[in-house]
C-alpha positions in Angstrom: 133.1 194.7 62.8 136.9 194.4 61.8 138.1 197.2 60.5 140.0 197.4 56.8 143.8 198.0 56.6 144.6 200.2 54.0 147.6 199.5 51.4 149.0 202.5 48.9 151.5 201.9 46.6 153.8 204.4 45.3 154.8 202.6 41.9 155.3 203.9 38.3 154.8 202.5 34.7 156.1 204.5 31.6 157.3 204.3 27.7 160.7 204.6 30.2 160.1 202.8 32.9 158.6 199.8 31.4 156.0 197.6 33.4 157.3 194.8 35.7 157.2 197.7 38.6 153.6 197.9 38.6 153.1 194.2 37.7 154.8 192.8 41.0 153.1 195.3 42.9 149.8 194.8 41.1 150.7 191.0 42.8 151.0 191.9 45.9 147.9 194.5 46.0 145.6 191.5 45.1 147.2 189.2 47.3 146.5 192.1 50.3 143.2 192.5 49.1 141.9 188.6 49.2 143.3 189.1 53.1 140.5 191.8 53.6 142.7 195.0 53.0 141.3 197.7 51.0 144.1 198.9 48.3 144.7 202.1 46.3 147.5 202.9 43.9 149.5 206.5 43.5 150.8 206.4 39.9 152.2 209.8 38.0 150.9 210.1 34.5 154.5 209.6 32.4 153.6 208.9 28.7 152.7 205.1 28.6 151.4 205.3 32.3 148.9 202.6 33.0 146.7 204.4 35.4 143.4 203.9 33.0 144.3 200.0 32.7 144.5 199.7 36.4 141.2 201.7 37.0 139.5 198.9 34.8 141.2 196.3 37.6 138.5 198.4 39.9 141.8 199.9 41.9 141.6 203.5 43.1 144.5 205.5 41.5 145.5 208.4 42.8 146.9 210.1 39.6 150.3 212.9 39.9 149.9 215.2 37.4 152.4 214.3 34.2 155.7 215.9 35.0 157.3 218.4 33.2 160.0 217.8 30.4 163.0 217.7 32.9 166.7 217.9 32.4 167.5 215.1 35.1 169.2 212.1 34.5 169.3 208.3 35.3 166.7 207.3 38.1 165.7 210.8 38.9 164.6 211.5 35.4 162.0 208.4 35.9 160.7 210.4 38.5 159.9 213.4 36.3 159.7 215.8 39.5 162.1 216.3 42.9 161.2 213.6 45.9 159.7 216.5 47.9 157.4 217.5 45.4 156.2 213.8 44.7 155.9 213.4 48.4 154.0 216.9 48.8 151.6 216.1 45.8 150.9 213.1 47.1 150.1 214.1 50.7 148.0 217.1 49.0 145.9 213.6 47.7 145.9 211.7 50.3 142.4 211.7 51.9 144.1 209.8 55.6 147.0 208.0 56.8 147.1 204.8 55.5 148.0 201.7 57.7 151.0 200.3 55.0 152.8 202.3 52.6 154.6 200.3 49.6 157.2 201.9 47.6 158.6 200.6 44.4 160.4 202.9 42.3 164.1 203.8 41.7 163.4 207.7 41.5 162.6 207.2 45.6 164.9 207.3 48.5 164.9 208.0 52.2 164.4 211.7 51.4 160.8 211.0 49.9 160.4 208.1 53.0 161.0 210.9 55.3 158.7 213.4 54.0 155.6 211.0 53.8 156.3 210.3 57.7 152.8 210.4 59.6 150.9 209.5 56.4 151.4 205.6 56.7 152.1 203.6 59.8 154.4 201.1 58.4 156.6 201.5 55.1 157.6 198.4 53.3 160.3 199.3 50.1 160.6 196.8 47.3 164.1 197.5 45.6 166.8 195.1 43.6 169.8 197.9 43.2 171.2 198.7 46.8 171.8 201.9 45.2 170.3 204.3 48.2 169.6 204.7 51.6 166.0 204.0 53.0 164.4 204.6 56.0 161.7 201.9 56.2 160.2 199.2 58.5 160.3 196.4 55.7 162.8 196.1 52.6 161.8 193.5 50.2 164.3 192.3 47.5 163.2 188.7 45.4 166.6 188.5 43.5 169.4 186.3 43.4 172.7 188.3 44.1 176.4 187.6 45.5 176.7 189.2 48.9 172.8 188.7 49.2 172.9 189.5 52.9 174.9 192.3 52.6 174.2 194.5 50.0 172.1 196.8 52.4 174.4 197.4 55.0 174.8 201.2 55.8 171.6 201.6 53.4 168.6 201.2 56.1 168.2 202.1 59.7 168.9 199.4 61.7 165.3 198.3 62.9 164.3 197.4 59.4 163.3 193.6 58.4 165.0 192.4 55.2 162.9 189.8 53.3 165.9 188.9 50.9 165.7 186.3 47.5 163.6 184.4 45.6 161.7 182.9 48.7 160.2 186.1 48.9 159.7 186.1 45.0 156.6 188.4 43.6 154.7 186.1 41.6 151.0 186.2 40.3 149.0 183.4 41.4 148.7 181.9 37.5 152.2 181.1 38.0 151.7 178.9 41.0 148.3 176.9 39.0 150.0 175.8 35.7 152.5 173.1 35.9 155.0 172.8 32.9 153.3 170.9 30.0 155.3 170.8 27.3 154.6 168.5 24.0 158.1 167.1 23.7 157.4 166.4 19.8 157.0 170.1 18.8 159.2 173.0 19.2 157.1 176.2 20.7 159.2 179.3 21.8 157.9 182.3 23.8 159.6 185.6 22.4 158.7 188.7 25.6 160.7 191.6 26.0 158.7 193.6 28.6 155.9 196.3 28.1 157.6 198.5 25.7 160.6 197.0 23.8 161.8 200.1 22.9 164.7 198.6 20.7 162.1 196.2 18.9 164.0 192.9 19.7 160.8 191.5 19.2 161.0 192.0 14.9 164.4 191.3 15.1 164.1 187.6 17.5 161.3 186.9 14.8 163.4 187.1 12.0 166.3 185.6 13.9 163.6 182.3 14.3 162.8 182.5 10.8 166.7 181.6 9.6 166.4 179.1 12.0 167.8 175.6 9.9 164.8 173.7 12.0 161.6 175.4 10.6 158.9 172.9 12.3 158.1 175.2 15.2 155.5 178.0 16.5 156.5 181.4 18.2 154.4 183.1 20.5 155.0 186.6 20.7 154.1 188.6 23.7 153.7 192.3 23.7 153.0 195.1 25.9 150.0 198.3 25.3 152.3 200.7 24.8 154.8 198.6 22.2 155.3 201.3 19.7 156.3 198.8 17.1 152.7 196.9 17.2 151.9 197.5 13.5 155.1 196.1 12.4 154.6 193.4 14.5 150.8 192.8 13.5 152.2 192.2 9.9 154.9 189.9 10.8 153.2 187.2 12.3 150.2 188.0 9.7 152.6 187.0 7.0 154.3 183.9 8.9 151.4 181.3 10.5 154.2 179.8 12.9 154.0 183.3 14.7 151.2 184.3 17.0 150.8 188.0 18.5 149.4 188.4 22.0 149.2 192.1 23.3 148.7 192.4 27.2 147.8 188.8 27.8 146.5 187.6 30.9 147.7 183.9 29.6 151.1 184.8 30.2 151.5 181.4 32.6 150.1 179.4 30.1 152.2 180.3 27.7 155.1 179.8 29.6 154.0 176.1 30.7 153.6 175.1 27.0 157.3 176.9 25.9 160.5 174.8 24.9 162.7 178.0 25.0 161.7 181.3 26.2 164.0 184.7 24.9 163.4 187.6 26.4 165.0 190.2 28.7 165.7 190.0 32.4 163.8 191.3 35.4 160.7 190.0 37.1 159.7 187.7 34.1 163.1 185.5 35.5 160.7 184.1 38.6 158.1 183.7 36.5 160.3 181.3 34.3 162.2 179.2 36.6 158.6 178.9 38.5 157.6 177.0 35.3 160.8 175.6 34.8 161.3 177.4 31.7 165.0 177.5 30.1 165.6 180.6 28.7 168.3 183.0 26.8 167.9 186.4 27.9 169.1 189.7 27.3 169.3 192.9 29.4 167.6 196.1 28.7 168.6 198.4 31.6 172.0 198.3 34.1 169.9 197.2 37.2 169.2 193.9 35.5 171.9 193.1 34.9 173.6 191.8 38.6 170.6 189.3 39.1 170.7 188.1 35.2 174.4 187.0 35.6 173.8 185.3 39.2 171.2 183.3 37.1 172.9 182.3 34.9 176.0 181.0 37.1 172.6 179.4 38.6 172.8 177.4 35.5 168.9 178.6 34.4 169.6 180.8 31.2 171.8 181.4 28.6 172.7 185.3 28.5 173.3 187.1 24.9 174.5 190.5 26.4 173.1 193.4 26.3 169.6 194.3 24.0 170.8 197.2 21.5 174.0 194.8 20.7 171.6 192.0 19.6 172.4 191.0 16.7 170.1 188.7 14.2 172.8 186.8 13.5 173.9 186.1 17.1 170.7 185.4 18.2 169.7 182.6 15.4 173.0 180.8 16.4 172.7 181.0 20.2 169.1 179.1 19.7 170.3 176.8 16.9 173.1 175.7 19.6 170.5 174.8 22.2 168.3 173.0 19.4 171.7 170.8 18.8 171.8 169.5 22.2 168.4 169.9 24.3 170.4 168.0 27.3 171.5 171.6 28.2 167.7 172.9 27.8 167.1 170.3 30.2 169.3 171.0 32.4 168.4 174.5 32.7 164.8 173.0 33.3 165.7 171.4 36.6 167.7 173.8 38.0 164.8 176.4 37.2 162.4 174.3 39.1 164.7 174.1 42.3 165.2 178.0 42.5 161.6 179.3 43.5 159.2 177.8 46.1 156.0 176.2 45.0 153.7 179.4 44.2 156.5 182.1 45.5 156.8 184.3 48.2 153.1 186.1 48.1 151.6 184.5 50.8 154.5 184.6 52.7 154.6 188.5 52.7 150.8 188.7 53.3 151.2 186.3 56.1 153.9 188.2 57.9 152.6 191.7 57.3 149.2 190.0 58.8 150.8 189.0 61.8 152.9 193.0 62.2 149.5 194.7 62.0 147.1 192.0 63.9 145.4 194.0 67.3 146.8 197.2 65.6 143.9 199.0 65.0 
């Protein structure tokens, strides 16, 4: 009888942290599970976790108790606690060693690596800043960047692999089924800014559409759970039929295949795009979006309005209107999109390799 391998990721979702974390893990968990291993997620309970919404998925979460109110800053305040106490709360969980540990989250470095030795056998890291050191077997990075090939030097021991761009790209299954369909004779624009939107760009790109001098279009608007602006948002589209509301959709790749113009903010959702061939104008929400959003558009597959809390309505109605005036350049964003990430993305690539690391292992 073959024995299971057993996957954990370390990943958190918050009001804070947003959701594309857990998302591209949440790809790569089902990817390992169709290739017979058994997965389980660690998640702390930050307000606008999504421990509860994974549990309906039929993963086993193991849930950190929901940190204290702390006085750190930047990535260690996403944390909520010190590396050695996640690590230590964790182990205190952990029933065995698992075979692969996957760690995606910006609070974790080396010193959190170290302290989980002897509960996994292998350690994979999924990162995009370059911001810490690790101390891993595998480092997996999906984004575009200057210096690509460089950017970890003197950050991991020397023995680790480094699966680097979008070859390696994180990207659901949906993505790799729908091929772009879009009705050339109506004008259909996708409007996402993550799980949270914090700022509400979503109200504000709805009103930008609705100055818009072309009115013959339809929005779809794409929401997270834990929007805190969902009743405001509810009413909008109520009061405008050229506006639907989706909250949580699993038709995210549909929607995308059927989109003239997608506006939305950078991170994972950029491989989702250009996998569909999507143009787009994007902002940024966070600094470590921002590196990958510019190589992308020197890439020639966005248009990029700055940062989110400068958005301005006005700014915003006249960077779409300027792409409505000469869809040559929407098209030309369309082809370079396609040419940027492989047929289906890196998934099975990953799977295939980690396969081959772990076969005879047990």
């Amino acid at each position: 009888m073959t024995v299971r391998r057993k996957a954990l990721f370390r990943v958190d979702a918050s009001a804070v942290i947003g959701s594309g974390h857990l998302m591209r893990c949440l790809t790569l968990a089902k990817a390992l599970q169709q290739s017979n291993w058994q997965v389980q997620f660690a998640c702390r309970a930050h307000p606008g976790h999504l421990i509860q919404w994974l549990q309906d998925q039929s993963f086993d979460v193991i849930t950190l108790q929901q940190p204290p109110d702390t006085k750190a800053s930047g990535y260690a305040a996403w944390l909520g606690v010190t590396e050695l106490q996640d690590a230590a709360e964790l182990k205190e969980q952990l029933q065995a060693p698992v075979d692969l540990l996957v760690i995606d989250h910006y609070g974790l470095s080396k010193t959190f690596e170290q302290a989980m030795t002897g509960f996994y056998r292998k350690l994979l890291v999924i990162d995009d800043l370059a911001n810490r050191a690790h101390q891993c077997d595998y480092l997996l990075d999906q984004n575009l960047y200057p210096q690509m090939h460089s950017r970890y030097d003197n950050l991991v021991n020397k023995e680790a692999q480094l699966w680097l761009g979008p070859s390696y790209v994180l990207l659901r299954p949906e993505f790799a089924k729908f091929q772009r369909a879009v009705d050339t004779n109506k004008l259909r624009f996708l409007v996402f800014y993550g799980g949270t939107d914090e700022l509400n760009l979503t109200s504000r790109t709805i009103k930008a559409l609705q100055h818009l001098q072309k009115t013959d279009f339809h929005a779809d608007i794409v929401i997270g759970l834990a929007n805190p602006h969902r009743v405001e948002l509810e009413k909008l589209c109520a009061e405008d039929a050229r506006f639907s509301l989706f909250i949580q959709t699993p038709h995210m790749a549909e929607l995308m295949s059927k989109a003239s113009l997608m506006i939305g903010a950078g991170g994972s959702t950029h491989w989702e795009r250009c996998a569909l061939a999507l143009p787009a104008l994007v902002v940024t929400l966070a600094e470590n979006q921002v590196a990958s959003t510019l190589s992308l558009v020197e890439a020639g597959v966005c248009g990029y309005l700055g940062q989110g809390q400068d958005l301005t309505k006005v700014q915003l109605t006249s960077a779409v209107q300027q792409l409505l005036d000469h869809p040559e350049q929407l098209q030309q964003m369309s082809d370079k999109a396609r040419q940027l990430v492989p047929q289906g993305g890196g998934c099975a690539a990953i799977v295939k390799r980690l396969n081959t690391e772990f076969q005879g292992q047990h």
